[in-house]
C-alpha positions as MATLAB code, in Angstrom:
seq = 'XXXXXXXXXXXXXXXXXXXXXXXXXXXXXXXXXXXXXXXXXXXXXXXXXXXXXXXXXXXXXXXXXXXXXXXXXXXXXXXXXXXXXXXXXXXXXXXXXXXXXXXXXXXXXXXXXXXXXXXXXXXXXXXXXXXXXXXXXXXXXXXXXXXXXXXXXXXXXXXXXXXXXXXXXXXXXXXX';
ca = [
      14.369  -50.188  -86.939;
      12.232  -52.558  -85.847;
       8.570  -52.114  -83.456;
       9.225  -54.038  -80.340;
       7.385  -56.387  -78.916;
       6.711  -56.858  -75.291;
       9.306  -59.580  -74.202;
      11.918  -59.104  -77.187;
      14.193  -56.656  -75.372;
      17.309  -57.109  -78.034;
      15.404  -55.346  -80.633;
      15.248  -51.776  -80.821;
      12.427  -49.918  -79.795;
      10.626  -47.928  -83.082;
      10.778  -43.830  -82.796;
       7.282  -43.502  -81.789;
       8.147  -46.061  -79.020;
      11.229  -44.517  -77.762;
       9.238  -40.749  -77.781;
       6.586  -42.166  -75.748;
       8.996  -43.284  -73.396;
      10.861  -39.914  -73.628;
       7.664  -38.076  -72.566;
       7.431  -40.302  -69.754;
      11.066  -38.904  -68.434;
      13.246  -41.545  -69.675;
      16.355  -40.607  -70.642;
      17.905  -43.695  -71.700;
      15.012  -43.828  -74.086;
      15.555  -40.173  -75.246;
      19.288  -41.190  -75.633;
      18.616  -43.967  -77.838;
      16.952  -41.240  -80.204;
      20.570  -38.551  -79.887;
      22.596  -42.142  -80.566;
      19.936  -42.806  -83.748;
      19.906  -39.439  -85.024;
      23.407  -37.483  -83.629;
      25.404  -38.527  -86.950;
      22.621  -36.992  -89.133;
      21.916  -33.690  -87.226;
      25.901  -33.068  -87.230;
      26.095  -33.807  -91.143;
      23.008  -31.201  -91.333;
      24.465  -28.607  -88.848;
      28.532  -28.915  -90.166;
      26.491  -28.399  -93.732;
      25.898  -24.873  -92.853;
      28.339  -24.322  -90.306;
      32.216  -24.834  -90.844;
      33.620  -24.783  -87.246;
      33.873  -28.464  -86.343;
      33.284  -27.183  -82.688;
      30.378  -24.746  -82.925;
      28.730  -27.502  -85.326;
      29.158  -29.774  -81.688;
      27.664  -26.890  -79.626;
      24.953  -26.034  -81.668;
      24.163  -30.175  -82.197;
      23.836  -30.324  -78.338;
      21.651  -27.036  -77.964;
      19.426  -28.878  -80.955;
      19.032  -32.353  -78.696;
      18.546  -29.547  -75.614;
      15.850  -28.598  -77.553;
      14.222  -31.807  -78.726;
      14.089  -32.995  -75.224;
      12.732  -29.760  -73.879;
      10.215  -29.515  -76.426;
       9.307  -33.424  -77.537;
       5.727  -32.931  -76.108;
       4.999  -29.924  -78.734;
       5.923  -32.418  -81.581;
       2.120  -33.583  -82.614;
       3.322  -36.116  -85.543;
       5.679  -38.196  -83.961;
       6.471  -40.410  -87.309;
       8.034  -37.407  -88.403;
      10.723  -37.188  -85.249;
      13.486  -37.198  -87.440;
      12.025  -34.133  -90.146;
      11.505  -32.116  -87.301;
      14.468  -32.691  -85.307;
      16.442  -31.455  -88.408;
      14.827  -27.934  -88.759;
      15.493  -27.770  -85.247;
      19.122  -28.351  -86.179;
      18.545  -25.937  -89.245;
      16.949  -23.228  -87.259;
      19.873  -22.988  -84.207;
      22.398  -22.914  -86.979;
      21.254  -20.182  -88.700;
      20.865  -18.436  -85.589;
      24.755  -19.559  -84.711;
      25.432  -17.900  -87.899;
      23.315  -14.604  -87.556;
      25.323  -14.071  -83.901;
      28.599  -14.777  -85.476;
      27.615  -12.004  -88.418;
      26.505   -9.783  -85.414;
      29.470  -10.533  -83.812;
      32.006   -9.890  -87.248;
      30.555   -6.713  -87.229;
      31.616   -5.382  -83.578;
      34.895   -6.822  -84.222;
      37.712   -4.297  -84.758;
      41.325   -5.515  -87.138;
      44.022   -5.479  -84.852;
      45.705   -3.353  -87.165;
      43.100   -0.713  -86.719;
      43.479   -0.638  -82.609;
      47.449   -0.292  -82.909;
      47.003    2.672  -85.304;
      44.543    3.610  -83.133;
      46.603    3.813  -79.746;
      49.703    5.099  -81.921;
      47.504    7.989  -82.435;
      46.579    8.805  -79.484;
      49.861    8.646  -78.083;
      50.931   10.899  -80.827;
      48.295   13.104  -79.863;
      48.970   12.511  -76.083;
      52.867   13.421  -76.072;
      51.800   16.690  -78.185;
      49.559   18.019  -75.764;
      52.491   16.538  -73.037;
      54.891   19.104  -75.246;
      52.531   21.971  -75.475;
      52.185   21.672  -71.688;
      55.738   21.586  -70.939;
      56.362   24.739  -73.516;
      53.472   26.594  -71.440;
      55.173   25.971  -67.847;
      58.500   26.879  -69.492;
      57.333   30.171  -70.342;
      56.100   30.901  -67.040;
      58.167   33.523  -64.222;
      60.636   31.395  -62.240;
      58.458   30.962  -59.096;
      55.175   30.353  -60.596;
      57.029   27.365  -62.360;
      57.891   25.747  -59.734;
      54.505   26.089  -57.575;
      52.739   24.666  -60.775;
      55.556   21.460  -60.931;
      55.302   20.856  -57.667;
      51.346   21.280  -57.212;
      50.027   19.642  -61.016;
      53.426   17.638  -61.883;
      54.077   16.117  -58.143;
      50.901   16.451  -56.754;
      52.052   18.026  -53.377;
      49.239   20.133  -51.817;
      48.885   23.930  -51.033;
      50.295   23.122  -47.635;
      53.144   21.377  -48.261;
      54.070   23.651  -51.114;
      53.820   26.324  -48.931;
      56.089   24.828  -46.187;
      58.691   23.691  -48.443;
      58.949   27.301  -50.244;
      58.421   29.128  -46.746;
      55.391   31.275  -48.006;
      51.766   31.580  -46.726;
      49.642   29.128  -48.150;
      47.511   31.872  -49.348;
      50.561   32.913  -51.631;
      50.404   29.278  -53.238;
      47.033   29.360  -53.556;
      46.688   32.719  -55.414;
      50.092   32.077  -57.769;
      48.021   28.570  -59.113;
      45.341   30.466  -59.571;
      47.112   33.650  -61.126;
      48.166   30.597  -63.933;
      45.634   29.039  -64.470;
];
């Protein structure tokens, strides 16, 4: 890549040309530098990174970068060098989230045996209940079904077995 000179527009503008330019707010001139440079920071990223897509991602967060921080960079013949550990440093970071990520990841396997579990669990305590309410006098029974199985309340317990409400009241709490 050529220097340009002032009036020969056809040939490229060098690195240090097209940063200066950059750090003026041009874009197409910071362009110019992802169309030079986008091949080799992919080849470096997909290098450590094997997801074709992440590798895109993390190539666009690296030019993100660049642009945002193109006025730090104090040797500006070494654009390319320092592009690349840019490219380096977000995909080790890709990789250290992914790692992090792994790790809070639980095998499908492991949440079905999971829930089986505590469904097992959940229909022996169901069972257990069941065998308690069976076990209790005739008319107790029936206040608890109706109050804790069909959710009715005190009064309308009390209305539908034509007793006080007091009587409900003091049977749930004789069973309990």
């Amino acid at each position: 890549i050529g220097a340009t000179s002032p009036g020969d527009s056809d040939m490229p503008a060098s690195n240090e040309q097209l940063i200066l330019e950059a750090l003026g707010d041009s874009h197409p001139a910071f362009e110019q530098l992802v169309k030079q440079y986008q091949h080799r920071v992919l080849r470096t990223i997909a290098s450590i990174i094997s997801d074709e897509q992440a590798a895109h991602d993390v190539a666009q967060e690296t030019f993100l970068s660049a642009w945002s921080n193109l006025a730090k960079l104090k040797e500006r013949q070494r654009f390319g060098g320092w592009l690349n550990q840019i490219a380096i440093n977000f995909s080790k970071r890709w990789l250290r989230d992914q790692q992090k990520h792994q790790k809070n990841i639980v095998p499908l396997e492991d949440v079905i045996s999971l829930v089986q579990e505590q469904r097992q669990e959940g229909d022996k305590l169901r069972q257990e209940v069941w065998d308690a309410i069976d076990e209790l006098a005739e008319t107790n029974k029936e206040i608890v079904i109706l109050h804790y199985i069909s959710g009715y309340s005190y009064k309308e317990i009390a209305e539908m077995l034509s007793v006080p409400v007091s009587t409900v009241r003091g049977r749930l709490q004789h069973v309990r």
